[in-house]
TORPA-4810 file (N, C-alpha, C, O; in nm, 3 decimals):
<nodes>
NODE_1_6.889_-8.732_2.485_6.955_-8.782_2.605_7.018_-8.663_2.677_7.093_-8.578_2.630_X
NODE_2_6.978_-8.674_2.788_7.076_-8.548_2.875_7.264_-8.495_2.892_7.359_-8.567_2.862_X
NODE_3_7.270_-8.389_2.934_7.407_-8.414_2.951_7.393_-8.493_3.070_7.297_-8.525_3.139_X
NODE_4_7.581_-8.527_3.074_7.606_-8.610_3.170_7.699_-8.524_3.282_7.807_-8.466_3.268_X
NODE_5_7.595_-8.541_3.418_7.697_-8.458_3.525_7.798_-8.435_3.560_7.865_-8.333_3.578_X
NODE_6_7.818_-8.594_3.579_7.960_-8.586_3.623_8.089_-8.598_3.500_8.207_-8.600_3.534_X
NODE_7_8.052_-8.604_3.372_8.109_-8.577_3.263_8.152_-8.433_3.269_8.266_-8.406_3.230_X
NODE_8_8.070_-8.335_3.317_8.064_-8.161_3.274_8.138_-8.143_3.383_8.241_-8.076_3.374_X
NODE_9_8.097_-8.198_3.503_8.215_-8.158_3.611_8.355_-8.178_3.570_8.445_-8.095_3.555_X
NODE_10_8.355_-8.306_3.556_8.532_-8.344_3.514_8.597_-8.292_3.420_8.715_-8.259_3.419_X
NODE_11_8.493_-8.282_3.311_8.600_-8.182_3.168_8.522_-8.039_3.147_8.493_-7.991_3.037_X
NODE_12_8.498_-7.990_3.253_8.444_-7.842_3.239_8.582_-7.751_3.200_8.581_-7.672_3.106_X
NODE_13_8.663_-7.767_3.258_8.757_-7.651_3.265_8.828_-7.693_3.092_8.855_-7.598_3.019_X
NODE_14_8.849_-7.824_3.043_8.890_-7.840_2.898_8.788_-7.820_2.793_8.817_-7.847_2.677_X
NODE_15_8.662_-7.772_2.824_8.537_-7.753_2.776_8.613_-7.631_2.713_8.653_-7.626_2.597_X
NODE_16_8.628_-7.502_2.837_8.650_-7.374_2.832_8.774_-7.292_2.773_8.784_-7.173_2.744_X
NODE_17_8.850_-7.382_2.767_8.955_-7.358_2.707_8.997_-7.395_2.546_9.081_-7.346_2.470_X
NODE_18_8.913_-7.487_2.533_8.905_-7.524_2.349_8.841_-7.400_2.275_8.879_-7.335_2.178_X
NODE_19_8.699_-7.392_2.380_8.589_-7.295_2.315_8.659_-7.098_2.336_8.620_-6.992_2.287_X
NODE_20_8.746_-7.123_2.408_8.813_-6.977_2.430_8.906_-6.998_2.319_8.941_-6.892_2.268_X
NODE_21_8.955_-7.103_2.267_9.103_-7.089_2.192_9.081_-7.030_2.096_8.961_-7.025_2.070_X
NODE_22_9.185_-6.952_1.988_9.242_-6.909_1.889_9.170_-6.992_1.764_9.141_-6.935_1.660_X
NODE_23_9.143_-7.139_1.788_9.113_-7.239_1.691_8.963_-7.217_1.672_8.918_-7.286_1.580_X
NODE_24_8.870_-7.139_1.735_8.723_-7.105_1.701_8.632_-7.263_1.691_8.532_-7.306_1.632_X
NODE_25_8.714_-7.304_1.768_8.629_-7.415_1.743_8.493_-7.435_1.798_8.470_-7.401_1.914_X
NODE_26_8.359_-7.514_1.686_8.227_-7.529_1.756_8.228_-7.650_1.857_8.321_-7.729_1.876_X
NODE_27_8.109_-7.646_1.915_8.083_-7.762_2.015_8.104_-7.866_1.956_8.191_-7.938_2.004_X
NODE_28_8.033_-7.913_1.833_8.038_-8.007_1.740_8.232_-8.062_1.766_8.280_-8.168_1.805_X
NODE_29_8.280_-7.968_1.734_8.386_-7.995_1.728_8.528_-8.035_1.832_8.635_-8.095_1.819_X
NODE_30_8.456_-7.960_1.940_8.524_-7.997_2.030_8.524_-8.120_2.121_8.616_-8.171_2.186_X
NODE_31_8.325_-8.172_2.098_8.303_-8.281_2.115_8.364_-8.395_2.074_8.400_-8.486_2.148_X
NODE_32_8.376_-8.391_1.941_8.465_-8.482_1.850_8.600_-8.517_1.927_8.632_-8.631_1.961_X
NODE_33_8.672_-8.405_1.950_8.810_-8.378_1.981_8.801_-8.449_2.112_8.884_-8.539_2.124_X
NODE_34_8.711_-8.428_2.227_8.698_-8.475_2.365_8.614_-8.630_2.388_8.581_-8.676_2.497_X
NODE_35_8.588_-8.701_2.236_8.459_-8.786_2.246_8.400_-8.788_2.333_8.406_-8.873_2.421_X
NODE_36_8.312_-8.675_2.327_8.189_-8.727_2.367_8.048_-8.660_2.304_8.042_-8.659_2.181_X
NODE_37_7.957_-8.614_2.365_7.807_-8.578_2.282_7.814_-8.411_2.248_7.900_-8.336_2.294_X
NODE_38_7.748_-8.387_2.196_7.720_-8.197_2.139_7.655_-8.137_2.304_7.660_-8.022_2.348_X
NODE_39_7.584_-8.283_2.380_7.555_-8.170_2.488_7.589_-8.198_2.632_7.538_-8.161_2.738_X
NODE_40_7.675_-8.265_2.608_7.800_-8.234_2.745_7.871_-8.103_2.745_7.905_-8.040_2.845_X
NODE_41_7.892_-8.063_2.592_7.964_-7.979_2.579_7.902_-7.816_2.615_7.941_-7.720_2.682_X
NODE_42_7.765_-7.853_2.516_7.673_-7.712_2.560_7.634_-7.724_2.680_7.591_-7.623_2.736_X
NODE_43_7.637_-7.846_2.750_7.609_-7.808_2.911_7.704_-7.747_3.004_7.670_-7.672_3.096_X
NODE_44_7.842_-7.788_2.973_7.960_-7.733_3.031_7.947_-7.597_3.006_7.968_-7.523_3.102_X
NODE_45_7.917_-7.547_2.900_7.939_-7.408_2.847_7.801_-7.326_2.938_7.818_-7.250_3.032_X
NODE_46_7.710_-7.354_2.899_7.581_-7.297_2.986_7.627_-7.307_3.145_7.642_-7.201_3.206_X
NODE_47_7.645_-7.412_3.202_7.708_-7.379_3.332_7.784_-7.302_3.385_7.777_-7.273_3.505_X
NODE_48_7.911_-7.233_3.263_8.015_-7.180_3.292_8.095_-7.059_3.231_8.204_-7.003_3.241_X
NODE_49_7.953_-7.051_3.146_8.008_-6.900_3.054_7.888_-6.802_3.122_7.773_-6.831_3.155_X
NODE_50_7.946_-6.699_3.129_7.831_-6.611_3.135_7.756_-6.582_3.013_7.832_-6.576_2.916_X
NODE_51_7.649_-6.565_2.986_7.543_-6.533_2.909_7.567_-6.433_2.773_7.547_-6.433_2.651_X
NODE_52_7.616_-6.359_2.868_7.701_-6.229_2.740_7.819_-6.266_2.688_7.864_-6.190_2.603_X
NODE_53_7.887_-6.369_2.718_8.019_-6.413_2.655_8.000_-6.512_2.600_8.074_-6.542_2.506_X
NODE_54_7.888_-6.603_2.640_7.888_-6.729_2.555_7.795_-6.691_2.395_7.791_-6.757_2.291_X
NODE_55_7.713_-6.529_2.438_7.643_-6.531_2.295_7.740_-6.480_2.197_7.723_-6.493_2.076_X
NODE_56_7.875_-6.401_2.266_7.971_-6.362_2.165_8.061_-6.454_2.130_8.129_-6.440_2.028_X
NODE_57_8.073_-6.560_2.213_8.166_-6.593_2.105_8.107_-6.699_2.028_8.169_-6.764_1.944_X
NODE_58_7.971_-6.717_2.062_7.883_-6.829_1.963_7.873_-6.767_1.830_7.848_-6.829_1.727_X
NODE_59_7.902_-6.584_1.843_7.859_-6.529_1.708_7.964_-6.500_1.638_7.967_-6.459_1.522_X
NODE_60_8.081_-6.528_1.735_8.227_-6.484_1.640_8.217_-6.683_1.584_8.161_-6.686_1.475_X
NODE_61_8.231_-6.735_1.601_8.234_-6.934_1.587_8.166_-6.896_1.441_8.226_-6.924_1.337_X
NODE_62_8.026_-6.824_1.440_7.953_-6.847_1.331_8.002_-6.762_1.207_8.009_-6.803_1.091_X
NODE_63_8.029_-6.660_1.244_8.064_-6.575_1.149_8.182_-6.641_1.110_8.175_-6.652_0.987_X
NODE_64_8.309_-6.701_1.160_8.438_-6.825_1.153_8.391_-6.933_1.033_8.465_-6.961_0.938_X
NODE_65_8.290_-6.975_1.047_8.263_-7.083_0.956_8.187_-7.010_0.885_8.077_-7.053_0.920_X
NODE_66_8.163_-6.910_0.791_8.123_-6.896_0.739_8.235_-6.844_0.637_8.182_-6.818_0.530_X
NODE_67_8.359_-6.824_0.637_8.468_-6.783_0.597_8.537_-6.828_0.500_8.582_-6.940_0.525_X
NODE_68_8.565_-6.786_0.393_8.633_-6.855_0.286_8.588_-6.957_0.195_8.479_-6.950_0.139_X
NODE_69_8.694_-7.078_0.176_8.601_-7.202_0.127_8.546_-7.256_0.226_8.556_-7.379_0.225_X
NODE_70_8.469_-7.196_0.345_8.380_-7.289_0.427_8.284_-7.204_0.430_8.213_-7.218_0.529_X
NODE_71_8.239_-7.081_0.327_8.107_-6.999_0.281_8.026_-7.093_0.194_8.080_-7.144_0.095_X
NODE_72_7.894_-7.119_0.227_7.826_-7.235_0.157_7.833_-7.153_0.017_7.843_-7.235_-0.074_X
NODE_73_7.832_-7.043_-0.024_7.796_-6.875_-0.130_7.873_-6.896_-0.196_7.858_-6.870_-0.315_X
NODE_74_8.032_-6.976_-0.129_8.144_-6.933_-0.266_8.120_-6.996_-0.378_8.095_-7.116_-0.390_X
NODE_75_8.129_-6.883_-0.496_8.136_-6.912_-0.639_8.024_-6.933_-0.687_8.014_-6.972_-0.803_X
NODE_76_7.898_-6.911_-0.596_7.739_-6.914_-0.643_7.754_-6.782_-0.698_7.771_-6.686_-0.622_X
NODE_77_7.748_-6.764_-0.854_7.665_-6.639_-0.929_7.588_-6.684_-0.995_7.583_-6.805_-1.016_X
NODE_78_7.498_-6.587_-1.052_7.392_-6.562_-1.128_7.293_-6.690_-1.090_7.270_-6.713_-0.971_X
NODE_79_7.234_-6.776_-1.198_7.146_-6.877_-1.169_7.160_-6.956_-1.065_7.068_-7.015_-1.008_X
NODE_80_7.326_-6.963_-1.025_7.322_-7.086_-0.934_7.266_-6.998_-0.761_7.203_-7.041_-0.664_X
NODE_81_7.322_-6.879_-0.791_7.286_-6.779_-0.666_7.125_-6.786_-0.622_7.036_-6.755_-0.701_X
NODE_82_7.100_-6.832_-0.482_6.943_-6.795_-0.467_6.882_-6.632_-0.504_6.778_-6.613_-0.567_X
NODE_83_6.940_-6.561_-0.469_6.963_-6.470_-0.433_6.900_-6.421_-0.593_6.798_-6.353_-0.595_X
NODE_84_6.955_-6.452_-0.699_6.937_-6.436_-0.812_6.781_-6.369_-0.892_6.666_-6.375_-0.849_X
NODE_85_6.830_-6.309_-1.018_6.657_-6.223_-1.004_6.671_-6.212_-1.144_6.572_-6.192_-1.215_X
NODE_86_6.771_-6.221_-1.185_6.757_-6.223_-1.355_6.686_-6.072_-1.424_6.745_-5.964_-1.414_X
NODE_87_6.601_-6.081_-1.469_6.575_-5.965_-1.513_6.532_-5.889_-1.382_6.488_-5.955_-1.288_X
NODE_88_6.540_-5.802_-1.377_6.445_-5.696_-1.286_6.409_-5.562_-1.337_6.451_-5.514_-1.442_X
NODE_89_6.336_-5.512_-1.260_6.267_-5.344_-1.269_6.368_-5.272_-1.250_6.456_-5.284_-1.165_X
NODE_90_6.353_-5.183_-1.347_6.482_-5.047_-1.274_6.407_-4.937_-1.173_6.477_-4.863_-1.104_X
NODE_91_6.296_-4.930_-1.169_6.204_-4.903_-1.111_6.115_-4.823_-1.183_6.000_-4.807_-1.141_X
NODE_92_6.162_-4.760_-1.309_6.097_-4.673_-1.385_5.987_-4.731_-1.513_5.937_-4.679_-1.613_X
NODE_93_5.982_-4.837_-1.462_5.903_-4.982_-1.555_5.966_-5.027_-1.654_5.906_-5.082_-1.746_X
NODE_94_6.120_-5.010_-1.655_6.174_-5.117_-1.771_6.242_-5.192_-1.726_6.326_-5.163_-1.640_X
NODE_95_6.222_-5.319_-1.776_6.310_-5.431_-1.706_6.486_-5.419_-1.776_6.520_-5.381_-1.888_X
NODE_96_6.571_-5.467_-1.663_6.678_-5.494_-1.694_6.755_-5.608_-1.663_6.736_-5.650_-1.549_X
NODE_97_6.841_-5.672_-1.736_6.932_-5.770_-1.733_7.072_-5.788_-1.737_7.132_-5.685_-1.770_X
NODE_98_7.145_-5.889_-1.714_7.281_-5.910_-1.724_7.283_-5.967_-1.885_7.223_-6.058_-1.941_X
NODE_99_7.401_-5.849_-1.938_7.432_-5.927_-2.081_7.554_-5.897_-2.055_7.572_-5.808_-1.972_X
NODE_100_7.681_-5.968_-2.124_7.810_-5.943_-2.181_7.870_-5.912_-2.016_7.975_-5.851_-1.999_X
NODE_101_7.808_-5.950_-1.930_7.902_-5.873_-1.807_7.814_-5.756_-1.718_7.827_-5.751_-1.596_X
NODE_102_7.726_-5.665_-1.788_7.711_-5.572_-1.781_7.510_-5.568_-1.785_7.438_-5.625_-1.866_X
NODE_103_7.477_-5.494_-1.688_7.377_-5.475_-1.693_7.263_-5.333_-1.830_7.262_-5.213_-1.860_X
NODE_104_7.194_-5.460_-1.863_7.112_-5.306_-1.978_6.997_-5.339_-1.960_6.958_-5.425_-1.881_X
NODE_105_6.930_-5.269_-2.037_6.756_-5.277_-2.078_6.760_-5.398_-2.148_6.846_-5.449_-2.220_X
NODE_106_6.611_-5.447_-2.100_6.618_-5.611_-2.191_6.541_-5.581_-2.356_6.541_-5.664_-2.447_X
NODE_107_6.468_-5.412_-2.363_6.474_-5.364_-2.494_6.603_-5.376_-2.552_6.640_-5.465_-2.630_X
NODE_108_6.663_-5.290_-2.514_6.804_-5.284_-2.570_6.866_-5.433_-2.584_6.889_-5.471_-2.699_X
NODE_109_6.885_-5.488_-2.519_6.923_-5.650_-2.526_6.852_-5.696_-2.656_6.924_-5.696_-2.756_X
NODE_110_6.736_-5.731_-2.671_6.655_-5.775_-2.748_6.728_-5.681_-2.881_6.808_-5.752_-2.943_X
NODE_111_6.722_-5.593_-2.916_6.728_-5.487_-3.035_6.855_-5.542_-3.064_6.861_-5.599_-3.173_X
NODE_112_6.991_-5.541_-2.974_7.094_-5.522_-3.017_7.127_-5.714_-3.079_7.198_-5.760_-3.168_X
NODE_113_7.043_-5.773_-2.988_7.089_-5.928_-3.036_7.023_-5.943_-3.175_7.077_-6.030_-3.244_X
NODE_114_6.897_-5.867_-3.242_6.833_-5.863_-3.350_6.924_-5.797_-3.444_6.906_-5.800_-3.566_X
NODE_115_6.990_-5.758_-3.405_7.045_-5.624_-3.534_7.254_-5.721_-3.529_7.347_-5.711_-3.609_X
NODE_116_7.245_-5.790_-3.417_7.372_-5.859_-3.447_7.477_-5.795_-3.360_7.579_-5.864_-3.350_X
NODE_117_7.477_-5.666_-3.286_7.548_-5.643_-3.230_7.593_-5.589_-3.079_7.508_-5.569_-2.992_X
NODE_118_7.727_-5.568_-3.057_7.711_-5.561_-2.872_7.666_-5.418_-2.831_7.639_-5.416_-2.711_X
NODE_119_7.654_-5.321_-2.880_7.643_-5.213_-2.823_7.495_-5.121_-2.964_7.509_-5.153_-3.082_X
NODE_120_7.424_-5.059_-2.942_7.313_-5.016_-2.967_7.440_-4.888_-3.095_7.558_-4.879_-3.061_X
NODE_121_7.404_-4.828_-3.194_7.459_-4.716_-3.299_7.427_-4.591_-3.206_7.320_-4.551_-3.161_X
NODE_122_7.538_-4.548_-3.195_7.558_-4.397_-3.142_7.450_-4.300_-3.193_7.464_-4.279_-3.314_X
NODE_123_7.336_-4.228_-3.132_7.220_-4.173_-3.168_7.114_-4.225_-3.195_7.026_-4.155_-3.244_X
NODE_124_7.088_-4.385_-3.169_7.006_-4.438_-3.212_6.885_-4.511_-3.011_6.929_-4.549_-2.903_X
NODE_125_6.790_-4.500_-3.045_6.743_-4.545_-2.921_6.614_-4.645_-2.939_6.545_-4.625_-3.039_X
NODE_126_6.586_-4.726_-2.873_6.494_-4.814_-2.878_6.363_-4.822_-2.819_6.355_-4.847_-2.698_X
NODE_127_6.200_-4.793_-2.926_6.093_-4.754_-2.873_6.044_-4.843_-2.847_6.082_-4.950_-2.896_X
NODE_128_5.910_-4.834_-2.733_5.812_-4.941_-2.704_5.708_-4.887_-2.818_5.682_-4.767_-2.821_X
NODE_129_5.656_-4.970_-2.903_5.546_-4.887_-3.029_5.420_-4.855_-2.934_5.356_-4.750_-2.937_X
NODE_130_5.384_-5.028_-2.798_5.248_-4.973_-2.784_5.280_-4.901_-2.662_5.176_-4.874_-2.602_X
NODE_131_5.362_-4.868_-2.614_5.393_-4.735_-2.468_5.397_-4.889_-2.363_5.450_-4.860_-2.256_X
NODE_132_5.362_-5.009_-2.369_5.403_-5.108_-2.266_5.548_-5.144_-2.240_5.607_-5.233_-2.302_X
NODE_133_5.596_-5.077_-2.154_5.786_-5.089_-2.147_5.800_-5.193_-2.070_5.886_-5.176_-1.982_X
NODE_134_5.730_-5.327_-2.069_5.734_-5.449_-2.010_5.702_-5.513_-2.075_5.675_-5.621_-2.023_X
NODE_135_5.681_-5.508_-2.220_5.679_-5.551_-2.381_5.732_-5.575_-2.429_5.709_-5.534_-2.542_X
NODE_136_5.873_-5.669_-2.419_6.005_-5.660_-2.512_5.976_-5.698_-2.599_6.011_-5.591_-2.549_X
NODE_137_5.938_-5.749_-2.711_5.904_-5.859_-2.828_5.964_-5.808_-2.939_5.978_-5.686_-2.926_X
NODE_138_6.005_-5.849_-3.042_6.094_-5.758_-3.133_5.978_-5.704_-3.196_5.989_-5.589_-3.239_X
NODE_139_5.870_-5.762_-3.209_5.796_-5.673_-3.310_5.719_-5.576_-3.239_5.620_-5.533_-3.298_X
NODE_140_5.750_-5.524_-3.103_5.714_-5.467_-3.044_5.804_-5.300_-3.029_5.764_-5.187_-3.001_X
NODE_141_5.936_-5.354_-3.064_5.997_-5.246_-3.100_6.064_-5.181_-3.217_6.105_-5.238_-3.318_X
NODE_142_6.068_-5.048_-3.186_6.174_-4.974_-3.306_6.256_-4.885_-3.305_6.249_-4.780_-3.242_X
NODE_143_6.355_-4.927_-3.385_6.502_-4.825_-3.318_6.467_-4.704_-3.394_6.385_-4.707_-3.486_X
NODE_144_6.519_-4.616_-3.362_6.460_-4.466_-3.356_6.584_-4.381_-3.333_6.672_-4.424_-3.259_X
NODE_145_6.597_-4.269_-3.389_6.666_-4.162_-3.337_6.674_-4.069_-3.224_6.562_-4.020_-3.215_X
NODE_146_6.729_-4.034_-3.159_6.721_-3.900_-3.067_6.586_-3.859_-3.099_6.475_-3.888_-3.056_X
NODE_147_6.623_-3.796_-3.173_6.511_-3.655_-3.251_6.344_-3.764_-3.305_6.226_-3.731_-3.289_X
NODE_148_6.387_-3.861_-3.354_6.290_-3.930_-3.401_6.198_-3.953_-3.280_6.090_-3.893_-3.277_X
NODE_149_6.230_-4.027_-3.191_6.187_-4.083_-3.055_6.065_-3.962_-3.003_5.946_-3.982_-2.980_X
NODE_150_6.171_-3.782_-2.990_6.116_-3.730_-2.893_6.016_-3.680_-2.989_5.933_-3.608_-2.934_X
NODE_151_5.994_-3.698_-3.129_5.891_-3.649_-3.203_5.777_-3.759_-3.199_5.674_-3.695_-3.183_X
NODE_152_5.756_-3.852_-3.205_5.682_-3.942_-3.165_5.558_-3.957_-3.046_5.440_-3.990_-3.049_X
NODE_153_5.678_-3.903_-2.913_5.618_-3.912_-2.832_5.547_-3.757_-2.823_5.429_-3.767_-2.791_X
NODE_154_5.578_-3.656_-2.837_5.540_-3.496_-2.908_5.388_-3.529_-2.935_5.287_-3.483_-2.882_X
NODE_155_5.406_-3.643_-3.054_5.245_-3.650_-3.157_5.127_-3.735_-3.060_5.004_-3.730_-3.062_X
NODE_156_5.224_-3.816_-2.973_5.153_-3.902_-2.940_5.090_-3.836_-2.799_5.000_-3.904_-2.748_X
NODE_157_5.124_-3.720_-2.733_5.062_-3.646_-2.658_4.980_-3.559_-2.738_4.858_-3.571_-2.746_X
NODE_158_5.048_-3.470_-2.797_4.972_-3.347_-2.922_4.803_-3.392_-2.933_4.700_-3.334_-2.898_X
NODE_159_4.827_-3.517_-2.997_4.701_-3.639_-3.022_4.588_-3.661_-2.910_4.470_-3.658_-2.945_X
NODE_160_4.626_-3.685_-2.759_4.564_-3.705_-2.675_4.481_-3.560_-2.636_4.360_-3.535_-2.629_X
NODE_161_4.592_-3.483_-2.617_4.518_-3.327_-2.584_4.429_-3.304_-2.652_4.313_-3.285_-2.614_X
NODE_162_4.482_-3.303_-2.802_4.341_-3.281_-2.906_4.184_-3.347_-2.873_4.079_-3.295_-2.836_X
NODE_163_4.224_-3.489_-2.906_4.094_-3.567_-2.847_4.030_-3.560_-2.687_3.913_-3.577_-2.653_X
NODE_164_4.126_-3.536_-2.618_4.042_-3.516_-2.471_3.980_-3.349_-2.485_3.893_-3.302_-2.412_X
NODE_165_4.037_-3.289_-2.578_3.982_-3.169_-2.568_3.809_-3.167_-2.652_3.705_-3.130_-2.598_X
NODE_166_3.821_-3.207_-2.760_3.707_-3.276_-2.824_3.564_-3.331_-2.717_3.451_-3.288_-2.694_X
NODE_167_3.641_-3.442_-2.676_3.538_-3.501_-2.611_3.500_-3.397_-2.506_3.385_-3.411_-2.466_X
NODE_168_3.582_-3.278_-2.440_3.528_-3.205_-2.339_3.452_-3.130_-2.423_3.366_-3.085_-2.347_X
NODE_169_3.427_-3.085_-2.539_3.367_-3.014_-2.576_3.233_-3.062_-2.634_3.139_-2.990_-2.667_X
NODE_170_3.243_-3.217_-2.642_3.120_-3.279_-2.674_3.032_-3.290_-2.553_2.914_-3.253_-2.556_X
NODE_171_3.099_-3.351_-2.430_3.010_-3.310_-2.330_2.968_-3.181_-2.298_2.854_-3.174_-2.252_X
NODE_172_3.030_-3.077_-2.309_2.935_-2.964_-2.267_2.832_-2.966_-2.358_2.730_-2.949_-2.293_X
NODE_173_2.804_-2.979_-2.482_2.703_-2.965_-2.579_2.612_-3.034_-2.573_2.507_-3.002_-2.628_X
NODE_174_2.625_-3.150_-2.504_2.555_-3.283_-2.430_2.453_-3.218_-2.369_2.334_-3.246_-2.388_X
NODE_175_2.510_-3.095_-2.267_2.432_-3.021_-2.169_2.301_-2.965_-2.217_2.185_-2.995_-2.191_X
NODE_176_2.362_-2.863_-2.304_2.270_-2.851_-2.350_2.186_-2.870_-2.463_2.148_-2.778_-2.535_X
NODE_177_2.150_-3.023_-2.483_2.063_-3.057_-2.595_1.962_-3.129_-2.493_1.886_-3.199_-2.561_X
NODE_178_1.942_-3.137_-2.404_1.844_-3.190_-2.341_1.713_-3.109_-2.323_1.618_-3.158_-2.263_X
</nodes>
């Protein structure tokens, strides 16, 4: 239904003065206050605001109700939050999570809830066995030392060089047996 003309004429100027006040009030609301429709009101306003003032203070109104306990957000954390992501990438391919408050590795999570406790043993670190660090499974990992860890991974290159070196040397010999 349209606005009404001679409605916007007669209460234009109390239109402008609600929507200017201190009280931030929306159309919705001022309608209420003036009974009558949402677009008597936005018609008064379109008639009588300029363009650049009616988009500011439509954006101060919004940002107003969005304030306090009238934030649809308040007190949404974790699951109830859309926003929410639960585990994620740290970007270096291990996932991480919220435990105890505090964000860790969901290895570490996993290890420390297996072994019973909140924090991982001073020198001790937690391996992926098959190198998949998006593998948490307990039998997928093993706690390890400093020193243990970086020897591991030592053999487990040492190993590759060897064999890629091999096989380069099988193909050249390839060459010549033909």
């Amino acid at each position: 239904m349209p606005a009404s003309r001679l409605w916007v004429s007669v209460h234009a100027e109390k239109v402008m003065e609600l929507y200017r006040s201190r009280e931030n009030l929306t159309t919705k609301q001022i309608a209420e206050r003036l009974k009558t429709r949402d677009a008597n009101v936005s018609a008064a306003l379109r008639q009588n605001l300029a363009p650049e003032e009616y988009a500011a203070l439509k954006s101060l109104k919004y940002s107003a109700s969005k304030v306090g306990d009238k934030n649809p957000m308040k007190g949404k954390t974790r699951e109830q939050h859309p926003n929410w992501k639960g585990e994620c990438e740290d970007g270096r391919g291990y996932l991480t999570s919220l435990w105890n408050g505090k964000r860790h590795f969901v290895h570490h999570i996993v290890m420390m809830k297996a072994l019973g406790v909140l924090a991982l043993p001073t020198g001790m670190v937690v391996h992926h066995i098959n190198d998949d660090t998006s593998d948490n499974r307990l039998d997928n990992l093993a706690l390890l030392t400093r020193g243990g860890h970086r020897r591991v991974h030592f053999l487990q290159v040492k190993d590759s060089r060897a064999l890629s070196s091999r096989k380069f040397k099988l193909a050249e010999a390839l060459k010549y047996m033909t």
